[in-house]
N, C-alpha and C positions, 0 to 999 in steps of 0.2 A: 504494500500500500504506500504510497505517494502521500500519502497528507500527511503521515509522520514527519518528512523530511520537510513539508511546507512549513511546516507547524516548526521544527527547531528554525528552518532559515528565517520567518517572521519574525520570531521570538528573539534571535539574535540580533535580528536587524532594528529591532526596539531598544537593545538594548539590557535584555529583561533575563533575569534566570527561570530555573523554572518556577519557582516559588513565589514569586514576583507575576508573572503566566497566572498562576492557579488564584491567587487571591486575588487579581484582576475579574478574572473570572467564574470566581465564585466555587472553585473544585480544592481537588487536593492534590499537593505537587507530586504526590505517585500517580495519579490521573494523567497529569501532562506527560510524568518516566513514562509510562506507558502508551501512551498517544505516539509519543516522540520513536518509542522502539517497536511499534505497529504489534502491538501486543491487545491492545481493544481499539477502537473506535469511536471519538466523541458522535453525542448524539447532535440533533440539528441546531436546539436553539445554542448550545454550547459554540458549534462551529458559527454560527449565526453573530454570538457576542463576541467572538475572536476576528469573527472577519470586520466587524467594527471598531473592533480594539485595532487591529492592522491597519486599518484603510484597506482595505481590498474586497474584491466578490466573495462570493462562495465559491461559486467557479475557478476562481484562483488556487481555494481552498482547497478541492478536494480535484481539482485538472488531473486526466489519467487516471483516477480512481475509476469512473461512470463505468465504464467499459468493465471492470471488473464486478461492480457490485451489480450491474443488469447480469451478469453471467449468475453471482450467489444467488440472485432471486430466480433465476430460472430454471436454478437446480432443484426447485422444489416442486417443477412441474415433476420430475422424475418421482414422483409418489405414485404416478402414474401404472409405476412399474410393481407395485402392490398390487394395485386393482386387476391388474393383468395376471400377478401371480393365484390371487385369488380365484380369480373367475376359474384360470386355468385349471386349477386343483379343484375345481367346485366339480366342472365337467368332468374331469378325472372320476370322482367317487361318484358321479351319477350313470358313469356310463361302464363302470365295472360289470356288475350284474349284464347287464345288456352286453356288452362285446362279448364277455364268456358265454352266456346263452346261446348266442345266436352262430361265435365262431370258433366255438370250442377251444382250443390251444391259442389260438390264431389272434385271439380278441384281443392279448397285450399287443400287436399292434396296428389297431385303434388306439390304443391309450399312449402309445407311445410319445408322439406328437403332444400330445395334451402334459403328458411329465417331461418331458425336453421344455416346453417354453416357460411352464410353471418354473423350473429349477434355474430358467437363465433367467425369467424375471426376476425372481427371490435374492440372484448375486446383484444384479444391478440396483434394484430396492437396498440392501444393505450396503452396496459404496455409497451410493448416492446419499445416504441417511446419516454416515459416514462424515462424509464431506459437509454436509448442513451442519449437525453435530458439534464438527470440530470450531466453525464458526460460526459463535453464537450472536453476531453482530448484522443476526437477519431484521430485524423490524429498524435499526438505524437506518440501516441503507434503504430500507424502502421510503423513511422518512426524507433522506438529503434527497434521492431521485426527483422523490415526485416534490422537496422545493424544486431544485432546478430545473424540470421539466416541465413545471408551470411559472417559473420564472419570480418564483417569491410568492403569489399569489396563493397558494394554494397548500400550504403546511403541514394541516391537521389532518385530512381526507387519505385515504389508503392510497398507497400505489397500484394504477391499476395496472396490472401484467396479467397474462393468460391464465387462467386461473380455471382446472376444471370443473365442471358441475358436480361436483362429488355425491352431494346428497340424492338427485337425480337418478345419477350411473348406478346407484346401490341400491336405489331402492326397485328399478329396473330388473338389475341382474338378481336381486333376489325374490322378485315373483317371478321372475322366468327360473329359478334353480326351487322354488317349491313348484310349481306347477310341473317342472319333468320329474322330480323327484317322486313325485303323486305318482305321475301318469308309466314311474317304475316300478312302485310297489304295487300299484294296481296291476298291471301288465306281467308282473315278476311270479307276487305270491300269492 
């Protein structure tokens, strides 16, 4: 991250240690160590009071960050890859019965497909969950985006980024997984 180093070169170019930084602005001088060595991430109105204590934008502030913090937030579209693992495993255990039924030995594969994508969605869901995880400086970065993306205007309101219908999709796939689950034990036993 880039704003650490804005953040010492501002700081220096004031004049200010870090201590001097934090009481300016209202923090504590381990807040700025740690700003300074990209260890957290100040929040908006914090970089907001520094870019006024500077003179400078925010844009100044956090330049060459954007690019990486649209990347954090779109790493949590990969949740995605859950929903995928789920469904996949759902079909799995509904189509046991049936594949052996109908193709005696043969029926694992039908199922096979359905546990290959289930088991690569499941690694992918755990990096990706990983990587969110490791950085917990997700709701900042949605804050500084959507300032600078509305250009100051617009502070408080969520960042909007791609975001799936989750409650939709589940409530979907899970009357379509009772409905064949029925339509196998009726059919089965």
């Amino acid at each position: 991250m880039e704003i650490g180093k804005h953040i010492q070169y501002y700081r220096k170019r004031e004049g200010l240690t870090q201590e001097d930084l934090a009481e300016k602005i209202f923090v504590s001088r381990n807040s700025v160590s740690n700003w300074e060595r990209g260890k957290n991430y100040p929040d908006i109105e914090i970089i907001s009071r520094m870019s006024i204590l500077f003179d400078v934008t925010i844009d100044h502030l956090v330049k060459g960050d954007l690019k990486e913090m649209k990347e954090e937030i779109y790493l949590t579209r990969f949740n995605q890859w859950s929903s995928v693992m789920l469904i996949s495993f759902g079909i799995l255990t509904l189509l046991v019965i049936p594949s052996f039924h109908y193709f005696n030995m043969y029926g694992f594969l039908i199922l096979l497909p359905f546990a290959a994508i289930g088991l690569y969605a499941g690694y992918r869901t755990e990096i990706h969950k990983k990587r969110i995880i490791k950085n917990n400086n997700l709701k900042t970065y949605e804050q500084i985006l959507n300032y600078v993306e509305s250009r100051g205007q617009n502070q408080d309101a969520e960042y909007n980024y791609n975001r799936p219908k989750n409650i939709v999709i589940i409530s979907v796939f899970s009357i379509v997984y009772f409905l064949i689950l029925f339509l196998s034990v009726q059919l089965f036993l």
